[in-house]
C-alpha positions as CSV (number, residue, x, y, z in Angstrom):
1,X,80.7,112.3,97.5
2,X,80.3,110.5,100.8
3,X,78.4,113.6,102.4
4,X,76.0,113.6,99.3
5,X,72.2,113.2,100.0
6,X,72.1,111.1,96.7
7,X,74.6,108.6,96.9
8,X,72.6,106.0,98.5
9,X,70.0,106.4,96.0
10,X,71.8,105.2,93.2
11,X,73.9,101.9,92.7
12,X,77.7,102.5,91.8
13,X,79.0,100.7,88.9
14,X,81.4,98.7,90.3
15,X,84.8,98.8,88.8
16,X,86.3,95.8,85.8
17,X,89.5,96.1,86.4
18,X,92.1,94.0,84.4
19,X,95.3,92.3,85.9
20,X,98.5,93.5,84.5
21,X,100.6,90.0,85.1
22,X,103.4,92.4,86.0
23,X,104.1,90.2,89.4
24,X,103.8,92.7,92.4
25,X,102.0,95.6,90.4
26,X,98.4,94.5,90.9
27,X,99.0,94.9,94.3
28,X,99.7,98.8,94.4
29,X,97.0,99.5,91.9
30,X,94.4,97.9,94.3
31,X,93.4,94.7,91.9
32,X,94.6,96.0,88.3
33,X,94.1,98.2,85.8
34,X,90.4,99.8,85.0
35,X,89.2,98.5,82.0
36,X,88.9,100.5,79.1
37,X,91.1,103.4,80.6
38,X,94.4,105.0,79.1
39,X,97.9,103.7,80.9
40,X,101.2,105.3,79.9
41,X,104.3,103.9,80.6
42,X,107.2,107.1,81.1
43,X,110.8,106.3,81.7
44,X,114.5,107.1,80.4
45,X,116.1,104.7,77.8
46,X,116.7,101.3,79.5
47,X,114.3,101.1,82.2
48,X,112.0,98.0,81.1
49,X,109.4,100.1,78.5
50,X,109.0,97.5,76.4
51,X,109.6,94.7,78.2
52,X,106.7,96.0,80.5
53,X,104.8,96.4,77.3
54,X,105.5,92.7,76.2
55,X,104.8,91.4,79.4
56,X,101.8,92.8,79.6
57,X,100.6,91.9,75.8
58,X,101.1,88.5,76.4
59,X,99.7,87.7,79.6
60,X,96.5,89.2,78.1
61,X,96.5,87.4,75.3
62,X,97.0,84.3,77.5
63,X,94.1,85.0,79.1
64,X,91.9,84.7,75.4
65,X,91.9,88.8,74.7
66,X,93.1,89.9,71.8
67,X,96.0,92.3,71.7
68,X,97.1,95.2,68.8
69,X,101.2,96.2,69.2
70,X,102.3,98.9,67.2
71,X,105.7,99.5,67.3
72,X,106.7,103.1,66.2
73,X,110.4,103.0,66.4
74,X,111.6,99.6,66.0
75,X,110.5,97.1,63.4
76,X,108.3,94.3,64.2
77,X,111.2,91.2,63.5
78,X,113.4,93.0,66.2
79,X,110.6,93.6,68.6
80,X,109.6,89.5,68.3
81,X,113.4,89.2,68.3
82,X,113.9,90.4,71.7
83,X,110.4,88.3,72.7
84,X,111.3,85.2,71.8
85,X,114.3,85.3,74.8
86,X,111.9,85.8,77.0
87,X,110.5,83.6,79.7
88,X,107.0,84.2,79.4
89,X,107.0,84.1,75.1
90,X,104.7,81.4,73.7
91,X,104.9,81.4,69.4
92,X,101.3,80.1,70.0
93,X,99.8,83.8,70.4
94,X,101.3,85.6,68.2
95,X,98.6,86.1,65.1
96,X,98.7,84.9,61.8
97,X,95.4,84.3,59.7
98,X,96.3,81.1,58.4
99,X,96.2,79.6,62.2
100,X,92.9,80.8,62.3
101,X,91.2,79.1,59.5
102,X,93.1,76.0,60.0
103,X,92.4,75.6,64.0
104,X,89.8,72.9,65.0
105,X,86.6,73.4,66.1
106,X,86.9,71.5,69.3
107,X,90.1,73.8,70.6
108,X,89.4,76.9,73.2
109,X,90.0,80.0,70.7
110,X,93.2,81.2,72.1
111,X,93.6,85.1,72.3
112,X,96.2,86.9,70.2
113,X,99.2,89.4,69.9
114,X,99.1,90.8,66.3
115,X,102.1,92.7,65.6
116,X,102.4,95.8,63.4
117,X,104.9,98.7,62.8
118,X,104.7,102.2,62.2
119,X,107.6,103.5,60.4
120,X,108.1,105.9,57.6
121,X,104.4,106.3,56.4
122,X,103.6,102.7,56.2
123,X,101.7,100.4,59.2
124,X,100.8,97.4,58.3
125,X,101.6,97.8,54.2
126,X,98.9,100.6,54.2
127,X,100.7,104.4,53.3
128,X,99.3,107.2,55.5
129,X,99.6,110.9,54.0
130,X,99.3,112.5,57.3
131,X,99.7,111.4,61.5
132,X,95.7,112.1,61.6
133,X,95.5,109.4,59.0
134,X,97.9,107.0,60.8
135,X,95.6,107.6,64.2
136,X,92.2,106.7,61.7
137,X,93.7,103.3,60.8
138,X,94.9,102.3,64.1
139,X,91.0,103.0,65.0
140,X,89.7,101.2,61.7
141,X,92.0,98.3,63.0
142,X,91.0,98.0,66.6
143,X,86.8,98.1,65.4
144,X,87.0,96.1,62.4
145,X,89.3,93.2,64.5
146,X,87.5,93.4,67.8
147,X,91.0,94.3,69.7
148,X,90.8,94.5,73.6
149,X,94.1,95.4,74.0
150,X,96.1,98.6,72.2
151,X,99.3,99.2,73.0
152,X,101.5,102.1,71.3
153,X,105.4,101.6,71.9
154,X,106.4,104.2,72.1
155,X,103.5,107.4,71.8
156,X,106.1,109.6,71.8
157,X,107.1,108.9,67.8
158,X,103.6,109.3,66.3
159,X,103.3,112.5,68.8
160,X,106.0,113.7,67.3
161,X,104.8,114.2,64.2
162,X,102.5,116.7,64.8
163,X,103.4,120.3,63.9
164,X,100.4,121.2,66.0
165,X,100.2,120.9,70.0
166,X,96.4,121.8,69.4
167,X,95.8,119.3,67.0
168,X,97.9,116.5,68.4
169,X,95.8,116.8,71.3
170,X,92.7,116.6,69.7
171,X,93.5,113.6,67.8
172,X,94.7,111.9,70.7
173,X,92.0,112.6,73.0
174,X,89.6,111.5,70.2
175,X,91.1,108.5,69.7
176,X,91.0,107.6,73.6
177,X,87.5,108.8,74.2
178,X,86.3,106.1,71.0
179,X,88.5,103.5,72.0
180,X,87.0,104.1,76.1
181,X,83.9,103.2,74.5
182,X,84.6,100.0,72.9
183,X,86.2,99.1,76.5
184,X,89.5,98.7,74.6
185,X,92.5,99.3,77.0
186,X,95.2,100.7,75.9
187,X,98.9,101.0,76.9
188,X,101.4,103.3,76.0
189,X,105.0,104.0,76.0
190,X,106.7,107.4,76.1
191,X,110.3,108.8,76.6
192,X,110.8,110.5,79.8
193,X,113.0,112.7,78.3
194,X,111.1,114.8,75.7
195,X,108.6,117.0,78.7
196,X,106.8,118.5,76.2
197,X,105.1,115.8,74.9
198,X,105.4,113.6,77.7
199,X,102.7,116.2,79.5
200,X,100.2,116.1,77.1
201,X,100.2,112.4,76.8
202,X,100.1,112.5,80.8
203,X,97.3,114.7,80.9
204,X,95.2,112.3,78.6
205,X,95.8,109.4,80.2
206,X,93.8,107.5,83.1
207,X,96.6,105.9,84.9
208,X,100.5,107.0,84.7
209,X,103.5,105.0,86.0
210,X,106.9,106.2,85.5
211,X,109.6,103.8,85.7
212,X,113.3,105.2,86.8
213,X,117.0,104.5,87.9
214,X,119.2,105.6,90.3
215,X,122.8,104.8,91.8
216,X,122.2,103.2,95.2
217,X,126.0,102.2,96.7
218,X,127.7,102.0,92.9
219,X,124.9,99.9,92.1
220,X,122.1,100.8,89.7
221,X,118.4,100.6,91.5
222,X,114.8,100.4,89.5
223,X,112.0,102.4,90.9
224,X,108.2,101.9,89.5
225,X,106.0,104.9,91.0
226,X,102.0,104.9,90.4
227,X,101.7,108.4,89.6
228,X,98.0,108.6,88.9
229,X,94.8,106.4,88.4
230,X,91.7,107.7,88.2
231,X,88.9,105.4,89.0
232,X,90.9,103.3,91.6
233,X,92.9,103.7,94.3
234,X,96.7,102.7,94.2
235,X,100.0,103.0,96.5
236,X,102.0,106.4,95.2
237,X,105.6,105.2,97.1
238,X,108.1,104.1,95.2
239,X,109.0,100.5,94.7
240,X,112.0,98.8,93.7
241,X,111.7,96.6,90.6
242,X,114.0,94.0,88.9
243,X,114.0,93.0,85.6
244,X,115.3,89.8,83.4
245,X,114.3,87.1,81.0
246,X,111.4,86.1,83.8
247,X,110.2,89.7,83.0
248,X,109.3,92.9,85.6
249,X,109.0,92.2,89.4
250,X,107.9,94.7,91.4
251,X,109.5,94.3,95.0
252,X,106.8,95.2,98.3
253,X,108.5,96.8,101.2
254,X,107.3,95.7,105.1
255,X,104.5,97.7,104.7
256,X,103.1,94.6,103.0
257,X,103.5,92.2,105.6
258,X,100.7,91.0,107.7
259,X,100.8,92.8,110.9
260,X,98.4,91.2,113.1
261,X,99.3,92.9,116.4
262,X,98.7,96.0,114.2
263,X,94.7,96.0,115.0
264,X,95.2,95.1,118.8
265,X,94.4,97.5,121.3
266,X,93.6,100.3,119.0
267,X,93.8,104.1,119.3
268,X,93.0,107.2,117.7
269,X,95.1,110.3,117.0
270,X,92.0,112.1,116.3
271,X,92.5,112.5,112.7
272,X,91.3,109.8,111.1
273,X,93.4,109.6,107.3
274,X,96.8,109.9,110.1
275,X,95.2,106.8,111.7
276,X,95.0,105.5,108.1
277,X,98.6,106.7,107.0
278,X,100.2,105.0,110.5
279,X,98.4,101.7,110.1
280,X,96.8,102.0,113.4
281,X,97.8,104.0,116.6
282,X,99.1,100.9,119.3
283,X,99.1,101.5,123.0
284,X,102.8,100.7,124.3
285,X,103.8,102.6,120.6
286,X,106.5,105.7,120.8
287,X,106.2,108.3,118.2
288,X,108.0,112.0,117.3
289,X,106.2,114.3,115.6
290,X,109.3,116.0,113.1
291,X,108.4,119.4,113.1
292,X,110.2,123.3,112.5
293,X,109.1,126.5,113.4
294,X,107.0,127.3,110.6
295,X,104.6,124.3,111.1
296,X,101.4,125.5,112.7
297,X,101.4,122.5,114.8
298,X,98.9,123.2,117.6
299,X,96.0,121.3,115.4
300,X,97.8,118.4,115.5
301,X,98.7,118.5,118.8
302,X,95.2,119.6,120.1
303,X,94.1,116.6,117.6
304,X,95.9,114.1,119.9
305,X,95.1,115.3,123.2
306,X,91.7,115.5,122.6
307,X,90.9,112.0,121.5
308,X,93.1,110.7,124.4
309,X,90.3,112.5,126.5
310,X,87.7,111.1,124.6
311,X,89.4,107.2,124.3
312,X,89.1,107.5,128.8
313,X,93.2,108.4,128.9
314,X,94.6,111.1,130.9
315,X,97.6,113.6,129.2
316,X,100.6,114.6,129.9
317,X,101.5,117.9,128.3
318,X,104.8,119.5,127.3
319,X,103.6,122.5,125.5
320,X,105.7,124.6,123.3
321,X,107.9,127.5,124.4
322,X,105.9,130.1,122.0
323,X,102.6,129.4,124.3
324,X,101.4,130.8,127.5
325,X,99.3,128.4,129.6
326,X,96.2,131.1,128.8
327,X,97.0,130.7,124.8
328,X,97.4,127.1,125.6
329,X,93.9,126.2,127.7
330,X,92.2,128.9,124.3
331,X,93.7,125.9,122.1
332,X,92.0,123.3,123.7
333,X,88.7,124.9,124.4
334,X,88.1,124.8,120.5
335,X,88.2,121.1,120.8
336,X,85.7,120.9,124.2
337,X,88.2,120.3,126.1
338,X,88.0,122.4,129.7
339,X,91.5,121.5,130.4
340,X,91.1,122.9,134.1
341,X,88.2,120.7,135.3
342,X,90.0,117.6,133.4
343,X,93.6,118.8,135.5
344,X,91.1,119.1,139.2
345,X,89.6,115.4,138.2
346,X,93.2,114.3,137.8
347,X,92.9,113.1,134.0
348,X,95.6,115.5,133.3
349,X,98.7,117.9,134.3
350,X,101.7,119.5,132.4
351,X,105.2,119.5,132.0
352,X,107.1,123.1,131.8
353,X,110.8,123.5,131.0
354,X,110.0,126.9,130.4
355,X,109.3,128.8,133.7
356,X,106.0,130.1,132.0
357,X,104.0,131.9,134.1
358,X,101.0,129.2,135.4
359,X,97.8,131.0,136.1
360,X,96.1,130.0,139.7
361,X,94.1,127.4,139.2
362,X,96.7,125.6,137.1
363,X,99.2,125.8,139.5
364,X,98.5,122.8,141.3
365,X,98.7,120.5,137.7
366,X,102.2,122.1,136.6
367,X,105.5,120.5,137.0
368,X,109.1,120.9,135.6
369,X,110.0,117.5,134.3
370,X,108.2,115.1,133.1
371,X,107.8,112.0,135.6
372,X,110.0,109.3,135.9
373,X,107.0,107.4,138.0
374,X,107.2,103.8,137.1
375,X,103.3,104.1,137.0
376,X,101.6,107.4,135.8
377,X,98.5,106.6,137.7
378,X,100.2,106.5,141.1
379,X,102.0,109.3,140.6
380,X,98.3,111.4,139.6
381,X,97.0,110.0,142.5
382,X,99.8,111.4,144.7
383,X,100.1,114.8,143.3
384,X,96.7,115.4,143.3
385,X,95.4,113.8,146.1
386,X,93.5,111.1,144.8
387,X,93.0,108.2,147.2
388,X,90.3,106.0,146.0
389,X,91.8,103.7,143.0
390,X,89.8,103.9,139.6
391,X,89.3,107.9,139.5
392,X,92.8,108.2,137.2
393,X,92.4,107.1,134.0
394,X,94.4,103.4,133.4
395,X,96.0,104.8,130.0
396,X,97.7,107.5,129.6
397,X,98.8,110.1,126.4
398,X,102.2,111.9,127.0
399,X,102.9,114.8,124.3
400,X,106.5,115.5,125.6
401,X,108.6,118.4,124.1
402,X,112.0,116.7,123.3
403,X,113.7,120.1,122.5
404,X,112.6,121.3,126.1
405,X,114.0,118.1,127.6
406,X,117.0,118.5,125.2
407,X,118.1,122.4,127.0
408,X,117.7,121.1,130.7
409,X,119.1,117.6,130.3
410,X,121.6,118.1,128.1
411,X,122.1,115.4,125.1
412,X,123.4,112.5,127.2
413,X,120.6,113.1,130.0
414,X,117.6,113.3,126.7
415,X,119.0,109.9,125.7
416,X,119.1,108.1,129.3
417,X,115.5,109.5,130.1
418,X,114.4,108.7,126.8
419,X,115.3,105.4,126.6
420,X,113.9,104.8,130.5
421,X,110.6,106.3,128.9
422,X,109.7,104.3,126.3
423,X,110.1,101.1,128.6
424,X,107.5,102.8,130.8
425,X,105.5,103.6,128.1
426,X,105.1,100.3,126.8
427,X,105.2,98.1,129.9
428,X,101.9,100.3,131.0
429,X,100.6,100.5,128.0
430,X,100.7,104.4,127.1
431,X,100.6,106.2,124.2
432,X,104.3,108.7,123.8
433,X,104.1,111.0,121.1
434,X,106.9,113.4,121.4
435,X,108.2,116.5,119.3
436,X,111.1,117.7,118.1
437,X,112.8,120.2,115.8
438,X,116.2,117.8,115.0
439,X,117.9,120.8,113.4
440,X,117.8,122.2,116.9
441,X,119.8,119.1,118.6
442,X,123.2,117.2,117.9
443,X,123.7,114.9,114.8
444,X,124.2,111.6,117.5
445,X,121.1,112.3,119.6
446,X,118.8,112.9,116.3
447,X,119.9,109.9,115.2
448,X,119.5,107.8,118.3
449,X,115.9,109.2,118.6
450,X,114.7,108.7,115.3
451,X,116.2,104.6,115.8
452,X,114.5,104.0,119.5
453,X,111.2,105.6,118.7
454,X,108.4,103.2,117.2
455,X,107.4,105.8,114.2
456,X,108.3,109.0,112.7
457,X,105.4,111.7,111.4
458,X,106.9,115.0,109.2
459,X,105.3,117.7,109.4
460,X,106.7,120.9,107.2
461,X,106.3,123.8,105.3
462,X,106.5,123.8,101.2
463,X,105.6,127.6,99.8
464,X,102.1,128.5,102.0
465,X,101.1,124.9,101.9
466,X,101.8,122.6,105.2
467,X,102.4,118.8,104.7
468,X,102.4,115.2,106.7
469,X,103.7,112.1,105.9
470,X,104.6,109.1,107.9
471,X,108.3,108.3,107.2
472,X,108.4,105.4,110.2
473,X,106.1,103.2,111.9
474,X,106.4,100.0,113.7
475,X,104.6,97.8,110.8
476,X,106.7,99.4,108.4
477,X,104.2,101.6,106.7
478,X,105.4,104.7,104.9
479,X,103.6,107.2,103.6
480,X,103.5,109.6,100.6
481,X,103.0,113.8,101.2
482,X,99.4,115.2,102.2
483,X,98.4,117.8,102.4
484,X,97.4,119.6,105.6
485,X,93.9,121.4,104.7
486,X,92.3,123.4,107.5
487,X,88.3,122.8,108.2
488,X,86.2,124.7,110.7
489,X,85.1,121.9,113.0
490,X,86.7,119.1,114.8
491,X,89.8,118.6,114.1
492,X,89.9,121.3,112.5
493,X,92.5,119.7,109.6
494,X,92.3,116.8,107.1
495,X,94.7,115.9,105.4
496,X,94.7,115.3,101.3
497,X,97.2,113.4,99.0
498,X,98.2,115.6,96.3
């Protein structure tokens, strides 16, 4: 859409988005849910379905929108039985047609929650003869009573029903197609546990959140996931939730702190959704670049380089053992980057723990271990013979090979000239992206790298498809899996959430 010719001549509709009052959810779905669209609610027995469900009715109806609960599977006195103990429960909303006539004139109409149950061929006192009958009256009753708020707990018994797949489908999709039209939003509940149906119901829905559980240290931890949601963007991690009379709380992680140092002194990696996913690229940051054999990394790492060239940084490069420095100055011509003239005007040189052959007019920008100069730009100036101050670059980009470092060093060496690195690094103000295959080095050394550096970035191989996500990052930010796509221009990869 945004390379279309047409976009700018046409206004977007902008987006009516309704607030859940699920405290901390509004926040992940970027404002809400889009009004009129299709939300179901998946989870195992005992995860907060209809508590969510509850919460949600009334804080509409609080609001002056009126709400339709059907209840398939438990009857309506147990369903207002379980309500009324909770915090957020006011008698006040719940319908009745005799508050209605008697209310006075002068008083703001107050919104309702009008309870009905679906149970053995009978909702509301009226007896269906078929589950495409029962769907027609839930229609007939959402038109005739102006409902702005449907909610089905749970889907899953009226689905069931069906003999048909086909026609369930049908009379499902129907249903949310006319209902989209009246800009009736509608919620519903289904069992985790019955796949079948729970794909079909996932399939017609707008927006899918799946609550779950898990043992976490012998105690029992509540995840809320926004699986989908068309029509809005929304955070895919996982977030803890806790439930009780107060109702569903969904719990933020660091990522959603403010991080004002975060925009300071900003760089680029060169791909700009990575940027996104790390919540800015800091000078005086550290980051390793997880990786394995399989990855083709040399995007990624050609990605970097390059936009430290373009950002007025030199680089410092630690290339991989499977490259020759021929294969290795091909890599970077695709990005316009003559890595010998950039090596003669002193914006760059290499690191080899390899004993690679260096072609001539490399020779001179090669050396075995990466510097332990206190500052980068002296050092330049003295290898290459650089007098005048100002002709090296102030910041500089190290891409260091921790696995070479890890062979010549040994573990306890890695650590000590790690560790004397990243003070470098972020006393001058440089950029230290490093990578490293951890199933290649000692459990105590993985683990003291992935602790000292700033962020972490995975990259890996699932099937024939290669994938990124940000597992670290010194604001807290995680990521969820994208998708490495490859393009043919610069960079030369984008990355896609799946």
């Amino acid at each position: 859409m945004a390379d279309s010719p047409y976009i700018s001549e046409v206004d977007l509709i902008p987006l009516e988005l309704v607030k859940t009052g699920i405290t901390g959810l509004d926040t992940l779905l970027k404002g809400g849910f889009v009004k009129g669209s299709t939300i179901l609610i998946s989870g195992n027995y005992g995860v907060g379905k209809t508590l969510f469900a509850l919460q949600y009715a009334f804080h509409q109806a609080s609001k002056g929108d009126k709400v339709l609960y059907v209840s398939t599977s438990e009857p309506v006195f147990k369903v207002k039985q379980f309500a009324s103990n909770l915090d957020f429960y006011d008698e006040s909303l719940i319908y009745s047609e005799y508050r209605d006539i008697t209310q006075k004139k002068d008083k703001a109409v107050k919104g309702t929650i009008e309870f009905v149950e679906s149970s053995l061929g009978i909702i509301t006192g009226i007896h269906y003869t078929d589950e495409s009958s029962l769907i027609e009256e839930i229609r007939n009753m959402v038109e005739g009573k102006g409902i702005q708020h449907l909610i089905i707990d749970p889907i899953t018994t009226i689905t069931m029903l069906y003999e048909s797949e086909a026609v369930m489908r049908k009379d499902v999709l129907l249903m949310g197609a006319w209902l989209t039209r009246l800009g009736c939003t509608v919620l519903l509940t289904a069992e985790e546990s019955d796949l079948k149906l729970l794909d079909v119901e996932k399939y017609l829905s707008d927006c899918v959140i799946s609550l779950s559980s898990r043992m976490d240290d012998h105690e029992r931890e509540f995840l809320i996931t926004v699986q989908k949601q068309r029509g809005n963007k929304q955070n895919m991690n996982s977030h803890i939730y806790t439930f009780d009379r107060s109702g569903i709380t969904v719990i933020h992680d660091m990522s959603y702190m403010e991080r004002p140092d975060i925009m300071e002194s900003q760089a680029s990696t060169g791909i700009d959704k990575l940027d996104e996913l790390m919540g800015g690229l800091r000078y005086g940051s550290s980051w390793i670049l997880s990786i394995d054999d399989r990855i083709h990394y040399e995007p990624v790492f050609s990605a970097i380089l390059s936009a430290g060239l373009d950002a007025n940084e030199g680089i410092v490069y630690s290339p991989p053992s499977k490259f020759s420095f021929n294969g290795i100055k091909d890599l970077l011509s695709r990005f316009s980057i003559d890595i010998i003239k950039e090596c003669k005007d002193g914006n760059a040189f290499f690191v080899d723990y390899y004993g690679r052959k260096v072609p001539d007019e490399l020779k001179n920008f090669v050396i075995e271990s990466y510097p332990e100069a206190e500052d980068l730009r002296i050092f330049a100036r003295d290898k290459y013979g650089i007098i005048e101050s100002g002709e090296v670059r102030d910041h500089w980009r190290i891409l260091s090979n921790l696995n070479g470092e890890y062979n010549v060093y040994e573990p306890a060496g890695l650590r000590d000239r790690y560790s004397k690195n990243l003070s470098r690094v972020r006393e001058r103000g440089d950029i230290y992206f490093s990578y490293c295959n951890f199933d290649e080095i000692d459990e105590r050394t993985a683990e003291f790298l992935r602790t000292s550096c700033d962020g972490i970035i995975e990259l890996y191989v699932k099937g024939k498809y290669q994938y990124l996500k940000v597992t670290k990052s010194p604001g807290g930010l995680m990521s969820s899996e994208h998708v490495i796509v490859p393009l043919d221009k610069k960079p030369f990869i984008k990355l896609m959430q799946k």
